[in-house]
C-alpha positions as CSV (number, residue, x, y, z in Angstrom):
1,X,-40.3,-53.7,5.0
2,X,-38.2,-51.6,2.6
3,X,-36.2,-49.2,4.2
4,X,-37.8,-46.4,2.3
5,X,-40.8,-47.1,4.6
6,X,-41.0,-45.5,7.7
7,X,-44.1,-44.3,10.1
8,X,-44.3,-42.0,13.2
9,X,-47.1,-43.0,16.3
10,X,-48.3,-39.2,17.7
11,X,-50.3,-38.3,20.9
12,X,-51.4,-35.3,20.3
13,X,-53.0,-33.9,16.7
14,X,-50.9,-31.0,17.0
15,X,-47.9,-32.9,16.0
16,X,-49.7,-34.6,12.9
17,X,-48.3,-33.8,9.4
18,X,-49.9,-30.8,7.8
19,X,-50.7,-32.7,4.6
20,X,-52.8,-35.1,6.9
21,X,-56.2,-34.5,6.0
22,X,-55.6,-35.1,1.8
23,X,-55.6,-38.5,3.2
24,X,-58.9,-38.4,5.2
25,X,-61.3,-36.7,2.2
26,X,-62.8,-39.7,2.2
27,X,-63.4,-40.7,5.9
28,X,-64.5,-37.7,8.4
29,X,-63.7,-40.1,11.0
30,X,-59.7,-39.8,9.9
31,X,-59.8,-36.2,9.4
32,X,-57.6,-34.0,11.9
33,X,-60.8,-32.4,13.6
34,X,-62.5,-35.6,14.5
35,X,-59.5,-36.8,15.9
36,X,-59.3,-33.8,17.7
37,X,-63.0,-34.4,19.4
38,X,-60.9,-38.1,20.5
39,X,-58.2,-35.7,22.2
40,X,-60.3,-33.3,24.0
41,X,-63.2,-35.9,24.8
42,X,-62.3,-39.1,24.5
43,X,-64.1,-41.8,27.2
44,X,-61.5,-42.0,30.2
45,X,-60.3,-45.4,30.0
46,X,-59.0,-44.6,26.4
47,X,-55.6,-43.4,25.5
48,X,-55.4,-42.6,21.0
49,X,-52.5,-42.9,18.9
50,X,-52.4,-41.2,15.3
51,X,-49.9,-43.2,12.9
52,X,-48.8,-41.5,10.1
53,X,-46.8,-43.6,7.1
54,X,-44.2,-42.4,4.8
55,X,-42.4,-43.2,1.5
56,X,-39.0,-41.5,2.0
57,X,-40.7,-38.2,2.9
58,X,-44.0,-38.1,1.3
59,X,-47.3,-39.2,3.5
60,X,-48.9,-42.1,1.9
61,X,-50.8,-43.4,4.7
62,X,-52.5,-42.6,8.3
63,X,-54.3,-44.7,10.5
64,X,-55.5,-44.8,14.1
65,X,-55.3,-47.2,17.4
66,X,-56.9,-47.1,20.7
67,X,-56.1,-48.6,24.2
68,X,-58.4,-49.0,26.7
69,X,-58.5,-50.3,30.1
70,X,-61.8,-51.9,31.1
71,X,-61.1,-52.4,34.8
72,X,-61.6,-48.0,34.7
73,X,-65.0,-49.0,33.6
74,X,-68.0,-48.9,36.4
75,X,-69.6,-51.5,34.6
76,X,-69.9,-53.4,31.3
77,X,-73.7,-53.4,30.8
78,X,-76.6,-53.9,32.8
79,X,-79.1,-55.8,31.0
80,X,-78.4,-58.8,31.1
81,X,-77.7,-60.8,33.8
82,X,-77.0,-64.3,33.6
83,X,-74.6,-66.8,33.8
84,X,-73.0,-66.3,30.7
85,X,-72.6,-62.7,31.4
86,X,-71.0,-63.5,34.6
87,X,-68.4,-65.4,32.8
88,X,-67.7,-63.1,30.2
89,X,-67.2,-60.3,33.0
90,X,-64.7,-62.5,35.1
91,X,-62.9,-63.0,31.6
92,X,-62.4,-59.2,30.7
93,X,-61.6,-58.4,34.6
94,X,-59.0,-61.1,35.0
95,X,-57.6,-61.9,31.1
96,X,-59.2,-59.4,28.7
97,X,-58.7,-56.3,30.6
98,X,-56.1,-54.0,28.2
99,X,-57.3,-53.8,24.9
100,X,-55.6,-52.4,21.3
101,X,-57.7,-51.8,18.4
102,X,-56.1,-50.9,15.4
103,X,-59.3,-49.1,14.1
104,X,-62.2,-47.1,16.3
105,X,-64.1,-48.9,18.9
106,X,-66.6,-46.2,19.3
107,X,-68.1,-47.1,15.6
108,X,-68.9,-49.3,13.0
109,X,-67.0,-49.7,9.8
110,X,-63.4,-49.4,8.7
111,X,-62.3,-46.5,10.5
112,X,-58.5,-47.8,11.0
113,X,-56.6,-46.4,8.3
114,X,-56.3,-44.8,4.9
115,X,-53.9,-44.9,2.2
116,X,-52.9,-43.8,-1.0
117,X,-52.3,-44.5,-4.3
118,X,-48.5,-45.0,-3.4
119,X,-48.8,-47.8,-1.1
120,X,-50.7,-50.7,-2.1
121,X,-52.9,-52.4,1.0
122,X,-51.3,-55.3,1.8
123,X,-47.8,-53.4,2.5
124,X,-49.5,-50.5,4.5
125,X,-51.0,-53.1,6.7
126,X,-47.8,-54.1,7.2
127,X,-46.8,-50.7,8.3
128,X,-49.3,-50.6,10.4
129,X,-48.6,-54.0,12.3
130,X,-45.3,-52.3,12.8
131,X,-46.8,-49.2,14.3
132,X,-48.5,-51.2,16.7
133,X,-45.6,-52.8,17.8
134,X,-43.9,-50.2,19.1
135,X,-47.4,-48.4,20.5
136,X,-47.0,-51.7,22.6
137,X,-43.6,-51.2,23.7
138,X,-44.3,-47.4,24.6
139,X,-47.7,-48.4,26.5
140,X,-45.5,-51.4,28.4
141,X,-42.8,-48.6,29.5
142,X,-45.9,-46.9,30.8
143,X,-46.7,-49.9,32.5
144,X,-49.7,-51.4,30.7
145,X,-50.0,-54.5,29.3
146,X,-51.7,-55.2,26.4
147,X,-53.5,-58.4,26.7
148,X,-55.9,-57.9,23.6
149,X,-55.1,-56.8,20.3
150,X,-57.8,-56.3,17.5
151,X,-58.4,-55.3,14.0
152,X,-62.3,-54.4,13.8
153,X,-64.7,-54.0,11.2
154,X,-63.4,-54.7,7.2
155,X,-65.0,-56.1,4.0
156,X,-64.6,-59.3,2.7
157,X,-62.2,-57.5,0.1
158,X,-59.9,-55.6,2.3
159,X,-59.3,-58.7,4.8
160,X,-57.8,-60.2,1.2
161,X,-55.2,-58.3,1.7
162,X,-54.0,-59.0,5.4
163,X,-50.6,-60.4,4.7
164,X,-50.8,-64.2,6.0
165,X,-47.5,-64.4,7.6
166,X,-47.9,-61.1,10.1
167,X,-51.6,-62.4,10.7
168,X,-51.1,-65.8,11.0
169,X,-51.4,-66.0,15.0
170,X,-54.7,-64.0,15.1
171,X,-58.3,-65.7,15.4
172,X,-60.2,-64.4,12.6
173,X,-63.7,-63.1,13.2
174,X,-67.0,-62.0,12.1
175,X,-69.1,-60.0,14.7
176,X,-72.3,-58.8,14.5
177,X,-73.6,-57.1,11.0
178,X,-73.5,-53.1,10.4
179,X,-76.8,-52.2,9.6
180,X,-76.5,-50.2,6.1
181,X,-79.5,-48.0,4.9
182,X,-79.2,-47.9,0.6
183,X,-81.3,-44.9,-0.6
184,X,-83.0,-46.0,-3.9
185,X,-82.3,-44.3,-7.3
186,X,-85.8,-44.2,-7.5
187,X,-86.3,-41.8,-3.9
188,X,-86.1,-38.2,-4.8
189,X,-88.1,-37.5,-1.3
190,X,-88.9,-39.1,1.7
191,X,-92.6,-39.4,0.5
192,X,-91.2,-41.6,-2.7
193,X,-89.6,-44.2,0.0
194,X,-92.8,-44.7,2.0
195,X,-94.4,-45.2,-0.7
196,X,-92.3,-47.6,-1.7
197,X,-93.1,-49.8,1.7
198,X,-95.7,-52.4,1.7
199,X,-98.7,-52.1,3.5
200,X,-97.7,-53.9,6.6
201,X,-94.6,-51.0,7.2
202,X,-96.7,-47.9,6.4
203,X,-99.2,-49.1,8.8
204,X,-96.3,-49.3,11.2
205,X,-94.9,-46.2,9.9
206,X,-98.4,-44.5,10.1
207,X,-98.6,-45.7,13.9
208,X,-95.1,-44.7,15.0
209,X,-96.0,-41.3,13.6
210,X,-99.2,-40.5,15.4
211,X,-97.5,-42.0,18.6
212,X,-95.0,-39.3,18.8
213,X,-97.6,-36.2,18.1
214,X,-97.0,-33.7,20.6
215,X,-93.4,-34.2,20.7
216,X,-91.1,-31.5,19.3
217,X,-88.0,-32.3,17.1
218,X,-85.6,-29.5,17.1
219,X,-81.9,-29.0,15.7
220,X,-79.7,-27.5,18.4
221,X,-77.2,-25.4,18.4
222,X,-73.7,-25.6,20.4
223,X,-75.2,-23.2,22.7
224,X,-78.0,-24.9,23.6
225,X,-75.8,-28.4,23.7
226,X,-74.1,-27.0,26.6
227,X,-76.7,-25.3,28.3
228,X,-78.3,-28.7,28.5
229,X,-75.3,-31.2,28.9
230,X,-76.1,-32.6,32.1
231,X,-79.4,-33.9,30.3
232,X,-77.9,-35.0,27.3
233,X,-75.4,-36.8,29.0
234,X,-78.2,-38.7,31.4
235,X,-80.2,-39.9,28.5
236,X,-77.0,-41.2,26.8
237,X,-75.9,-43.0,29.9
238,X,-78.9,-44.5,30.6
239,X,-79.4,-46.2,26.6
240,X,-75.6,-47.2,27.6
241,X,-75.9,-48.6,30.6
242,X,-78.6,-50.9,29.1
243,X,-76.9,-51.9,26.1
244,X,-76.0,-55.9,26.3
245,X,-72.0,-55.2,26.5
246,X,-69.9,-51.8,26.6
247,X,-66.5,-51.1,26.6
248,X,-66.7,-47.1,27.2
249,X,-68.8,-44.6,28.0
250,X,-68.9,-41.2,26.8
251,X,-67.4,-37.6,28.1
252,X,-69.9,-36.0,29.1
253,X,-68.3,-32.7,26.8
254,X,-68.5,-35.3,23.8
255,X,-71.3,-34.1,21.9
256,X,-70.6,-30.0,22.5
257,X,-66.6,-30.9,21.4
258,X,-68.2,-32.4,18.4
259,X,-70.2,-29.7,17.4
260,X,-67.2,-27.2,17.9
261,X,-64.7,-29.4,15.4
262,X,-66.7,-31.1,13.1
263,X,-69.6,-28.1,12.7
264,X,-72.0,-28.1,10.1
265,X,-71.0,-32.3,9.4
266,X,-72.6,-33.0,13.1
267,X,-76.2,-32.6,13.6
268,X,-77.7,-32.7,17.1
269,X,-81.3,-33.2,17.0
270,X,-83.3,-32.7,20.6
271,X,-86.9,-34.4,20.8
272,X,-89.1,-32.2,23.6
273,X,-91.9,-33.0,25.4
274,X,-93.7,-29.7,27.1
275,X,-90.2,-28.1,27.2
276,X,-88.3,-30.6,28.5
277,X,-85.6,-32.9,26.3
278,X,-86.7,-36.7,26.6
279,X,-84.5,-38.3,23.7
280,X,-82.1,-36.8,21.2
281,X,-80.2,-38.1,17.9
282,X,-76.9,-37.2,16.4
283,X,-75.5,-37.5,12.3
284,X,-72.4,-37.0,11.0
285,X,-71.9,-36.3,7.2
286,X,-69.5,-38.4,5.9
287,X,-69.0,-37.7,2.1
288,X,-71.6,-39.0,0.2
289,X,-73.0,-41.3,3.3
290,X,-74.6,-40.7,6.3
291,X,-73.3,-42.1,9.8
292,X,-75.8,-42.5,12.7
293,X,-73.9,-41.2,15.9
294,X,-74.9,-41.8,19.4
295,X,-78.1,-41.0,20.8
296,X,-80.3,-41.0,24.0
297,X,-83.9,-41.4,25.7
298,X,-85.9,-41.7,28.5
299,X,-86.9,-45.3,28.6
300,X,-90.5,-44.7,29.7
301,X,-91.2,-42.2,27.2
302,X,-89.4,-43.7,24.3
303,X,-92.0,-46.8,24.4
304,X,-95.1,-44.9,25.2
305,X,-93.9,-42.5,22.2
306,X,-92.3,-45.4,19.7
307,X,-89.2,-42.6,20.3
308,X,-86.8,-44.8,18.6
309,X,-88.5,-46.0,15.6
310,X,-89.3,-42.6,15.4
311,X,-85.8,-41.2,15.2
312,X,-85.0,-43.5,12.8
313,X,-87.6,-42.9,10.2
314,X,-86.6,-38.9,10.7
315,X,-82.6,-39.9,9.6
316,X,-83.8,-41.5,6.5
317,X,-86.1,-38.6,6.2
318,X,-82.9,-36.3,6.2
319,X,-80.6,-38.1,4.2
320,X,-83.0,-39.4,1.2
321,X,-84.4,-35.6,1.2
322,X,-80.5,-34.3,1.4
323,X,-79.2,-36.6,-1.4
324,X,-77.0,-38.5,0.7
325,X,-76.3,-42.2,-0.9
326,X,-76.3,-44.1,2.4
327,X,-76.7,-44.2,6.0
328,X,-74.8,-46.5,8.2
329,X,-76.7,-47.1,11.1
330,X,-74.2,-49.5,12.8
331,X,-74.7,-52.5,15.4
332,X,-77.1,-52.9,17.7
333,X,-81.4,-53.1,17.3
334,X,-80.9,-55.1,14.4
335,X,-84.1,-56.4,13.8
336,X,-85.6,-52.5,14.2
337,X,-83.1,-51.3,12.2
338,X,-84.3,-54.1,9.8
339,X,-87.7,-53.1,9.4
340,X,-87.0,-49.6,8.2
341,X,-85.0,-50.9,5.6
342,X,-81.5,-51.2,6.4
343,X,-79.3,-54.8,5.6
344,X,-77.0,-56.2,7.1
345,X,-73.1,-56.1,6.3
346,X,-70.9,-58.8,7.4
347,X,-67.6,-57.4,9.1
348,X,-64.5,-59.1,9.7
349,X,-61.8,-58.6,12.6
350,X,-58.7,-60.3,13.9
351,X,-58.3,-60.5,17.5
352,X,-54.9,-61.9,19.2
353,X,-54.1,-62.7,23.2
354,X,-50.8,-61.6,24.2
355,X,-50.4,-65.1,26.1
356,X,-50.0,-68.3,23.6
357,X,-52.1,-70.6,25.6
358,X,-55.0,-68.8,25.7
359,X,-54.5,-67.7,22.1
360,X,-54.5,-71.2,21.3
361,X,-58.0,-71.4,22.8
362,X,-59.5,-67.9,21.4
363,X,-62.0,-69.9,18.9
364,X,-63.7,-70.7,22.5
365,X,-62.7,-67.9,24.2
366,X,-64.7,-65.3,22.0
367,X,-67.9,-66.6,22.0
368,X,-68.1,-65.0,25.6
369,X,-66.2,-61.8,24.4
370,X,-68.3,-60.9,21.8
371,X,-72.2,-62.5,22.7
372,X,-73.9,-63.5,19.7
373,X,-77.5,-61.8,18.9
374,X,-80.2,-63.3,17.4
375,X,-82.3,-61.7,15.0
376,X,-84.8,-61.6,12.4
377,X,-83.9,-60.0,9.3
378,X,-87.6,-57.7,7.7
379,X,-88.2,-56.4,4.4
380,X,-90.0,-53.7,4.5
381,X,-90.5,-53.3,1.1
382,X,-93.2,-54.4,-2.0
């Protein structure tokens, strides 16, 4: 690297450059006020590091890394319990248990870094590798050792551009798809897409709709976040809980530190039944895309009520009827995700064990770390 390159690794976004956010306009989830909701809420078995990457003096890049430490975690998921599971487990206890991501493990998508027009890719990437370098050394003089590192979540096109030589250790991968939402040209309001379903998914749409009658949908406020935290946070916890795999779980401040920085670009949507919050949503406006956030239910309810299928059809709702181009609804409930009309996305990673042997064997080693899902892709439409 030319010695006109340099890069600084910050803790706090207090110290971050003041030029910093010319180089987020096209990623919230870079921007010095999201990264801010990381500081003041982030899960606690996550420590953040903001890198920031120079040309002499000028800023031409920033990017973002997170450790975690899964033995802090209670547990990694409760549904499913097999053997399998019980393997993977004893693997991230004993092997797996310190973890780097060069990116953000709390979403989908390339979240890890942006640059600009002064820095091509390939050489950025390789400030970056740097950068992580030395947030190892400074996390081993804390004393934690990374076992994991990872690069999450790029196109096809971008992982082009990893330089072969810095790479060549890490176990390329491709995990499970994000689940992206294209709004049609054609759909100038919500009414425009379901008519544009066949006859099978309007049924189903028609069904979920008169399921959820007597529930109320309401947008909420900061105020009313906090007055209800302790329920918010519940109803997250327990969709969390039963997710297949976790590596975090939320603060339970996340969602009112959200509203506070971000503002108007995060929407909190409560679902109520006779007064009382069973479910709730959240979006974040993200330029000309929409990102589905995290959201929560009571179990019982949300099948009785077709909750989730619900909530989904009221985000494309919002975003075709707002203009927005997209909405990246992310992992998980593929197949429902499917059947409103989102497709699937194949993301690339690069994972790499800090001990050569079982490097040698990560090919084998990640088909417990990341469990493959099976699914059937719909298409909803004519």
């Amino acid at each position: 690297m030319e010695s006109s390159y340099s890069f600084k690794v910050h803790r706090s976004t207090n110290h971050l450059p003041s030029d910093w956010n010319v180089l987020a306009t096209s990623n919230i989830f870079l921007s010095k006020e999201y990264l801010a909701v990381l500081e003041q809420s982030k899960p606690t078995n996550m420590d953040c590091f903001f890198i920031a990457m120079y040309k002499k003096e000028q800023l031409i890049g920033i990017g973002l890394a997170q450790f975690l430490d899964l033995n802090k975690l209670e547990s990694f998921g409760e549904r499913d319990k097999c053997i399998k599971t019980a393997v993977r487990n004893f693997i991230f206890k004993n092997f797996c248990s310190h973890v780097l991501f060069i990116g953000n493990n709390m979403l989908t998508g390339q979240n890890a870094f942006s640059f600009s027009d002064e820095i091509g890719i390939s050489k950025g990437i390789e400030l970056l590798h740097q950068a992580e370098s030395e947030i190892k050394s400074t996390l081993k003089k804390e004393g934690k050792k990374v076992h994991l590192t990872s690069y999450k979540d790029f196109d096809k096109e971008v992982v082009k551009a990893f330089p072969e030589k810095e790479f060549a250790p890490f176990y390329q991968f491709s995990t499970q798809p994000n689940m992206v939402f294209n709004v049609s040209k054609d759909w100038h309001s919500f009414d425009e897409y379901i008519a544009a379903l066949s006859k099978k998914y309007r049924d189903q749409y028609k069904r979920c709709r008169k399921k959820a009658e007597g529930i109320e949908k309401r947008k909420m406020n900061f105020n009313e976040i906090v007055s209800l935290e302790h329920t918010i946070y519940d109803l997250y916890h327990h969709v969390a809980q039963n997710a297949p795999f976790n590596t975090f779980f939320l603060a339970k401040n996340h969602f009112a530190v959200m509203k506070s920085e971000l503002k108007d670009h995060f929407l909190f949507y409560g679902y109520f039944e006779n007064g009382k919050l069973i479910g709730f949503n959240t979006l974040i406006k993200n330029g000309n895309q929409m990102d589905t956030y995290f959201l929560g239910y009571d179990e019982t309810i949300q099948r009785e009520k077709m909750l989730y299928l619900n909530m989904l059809y009221d985000m494309i709702a919002y975003s075709i009827n707002k203009g927005f181009a997209a909405i990246i609804f992310a992992r998980t409930a593929l197949e429902i995700k499917s059947s409103v009309g989102a497709q699937p996305e194949e993301m690339v990673g690069y994972i790499q064990h800090s001990n050569g042997l079982i490097n040698r064997k990560m090919k084998q080693l990640f088909c417990y770390l990341e469990p493959e899902t099976e699914w059937k892709e719909r298409n909803p439409f004519k």
